[in-house]
C-alpha positions in Angstrom: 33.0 -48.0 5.2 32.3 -45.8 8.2 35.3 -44.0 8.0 34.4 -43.1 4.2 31.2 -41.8 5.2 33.0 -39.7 8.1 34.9 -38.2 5.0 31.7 -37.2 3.2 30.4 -36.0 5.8 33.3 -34.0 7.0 33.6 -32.9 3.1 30.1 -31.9 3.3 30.2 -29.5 6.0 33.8 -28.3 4.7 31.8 -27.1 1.4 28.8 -25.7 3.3 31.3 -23.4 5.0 32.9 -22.1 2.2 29.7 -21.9 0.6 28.9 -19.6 3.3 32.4 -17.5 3.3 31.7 -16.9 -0.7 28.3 -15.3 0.2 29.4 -12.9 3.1 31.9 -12.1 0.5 29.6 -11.2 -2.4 28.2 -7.9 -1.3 25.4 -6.9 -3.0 25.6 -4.1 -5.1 23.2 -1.7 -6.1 22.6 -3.3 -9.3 22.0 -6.7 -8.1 19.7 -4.9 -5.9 17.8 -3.4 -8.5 17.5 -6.5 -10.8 16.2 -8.1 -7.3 13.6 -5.3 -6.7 13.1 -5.5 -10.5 12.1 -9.3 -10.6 9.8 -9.4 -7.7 6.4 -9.5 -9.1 4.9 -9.8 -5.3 2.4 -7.0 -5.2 2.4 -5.6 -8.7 -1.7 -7.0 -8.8 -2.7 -4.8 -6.2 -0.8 -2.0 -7.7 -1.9 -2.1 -10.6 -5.1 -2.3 -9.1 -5.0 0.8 -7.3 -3.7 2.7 -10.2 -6.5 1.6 -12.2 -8.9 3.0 -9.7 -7.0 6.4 -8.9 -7.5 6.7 -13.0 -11.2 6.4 -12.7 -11.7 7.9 -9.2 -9.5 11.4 -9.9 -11.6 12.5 -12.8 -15.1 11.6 -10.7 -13.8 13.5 -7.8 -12.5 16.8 -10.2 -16.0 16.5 -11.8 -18.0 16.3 -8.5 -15.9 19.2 -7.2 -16.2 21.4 -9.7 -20.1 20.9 -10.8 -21.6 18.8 -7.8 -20.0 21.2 -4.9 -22.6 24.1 -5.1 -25.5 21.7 -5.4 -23.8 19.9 -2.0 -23.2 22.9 -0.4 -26.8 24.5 -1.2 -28.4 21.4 0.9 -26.1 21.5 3.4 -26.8 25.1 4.2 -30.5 25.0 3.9 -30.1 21.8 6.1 -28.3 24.1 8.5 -30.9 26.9 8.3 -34.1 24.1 8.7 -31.9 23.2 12.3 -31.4 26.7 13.3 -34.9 27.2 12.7 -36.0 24.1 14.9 -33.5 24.8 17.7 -35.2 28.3 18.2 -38.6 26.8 18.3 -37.4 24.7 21.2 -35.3 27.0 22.9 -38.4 29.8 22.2 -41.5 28.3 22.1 -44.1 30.5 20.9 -47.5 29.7 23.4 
């Protein structure tokens, strides 16, 4: 009985072997690569996801840009004109 189960065993690690041999052998080609690559859902959520928001953010952004910007850039530049203003008062003070 022990000898039988040497056998299996010995059979065992024979096939494992050649198991192994056969898949150095099989290269993978391009194709199999692609069908690989192809059938990996890992990641497509968050994809998706950001696709979904570049489709609502873009059209915000061009929108904002094009009407919002002069609005934005008149505060900023009276902003920068009320701190020039109070800079020279400190710098001058008028007694």
């Amino acid at each position: 009985m022990e000898q039988f189960q040497k056998r299996i065993d010995i059979d065992k690690i024979t096939y494992n072997r050649e198991r192994e041999t056969m898949n150095h052998l099989q290269r993978p080609t391009l194709w199999r690569l692609l069908q690989k690559v192809h059938n990996d859902e890992r990641g497509a959520i968050s994809i998706e996801t950001i696709l979904v928001l570049a489709v609502i953010a873009i059209p915000i952004l061009i929108f904002i840009l094009k009407f919002g910007w002069p609005k934005v850039k008149e505060i900023f530049e009276e902003g920068l004109e009320n701190l020039e203003g109070a800079s020279d008062e400190v710098t001058n003070p008028s007694s």
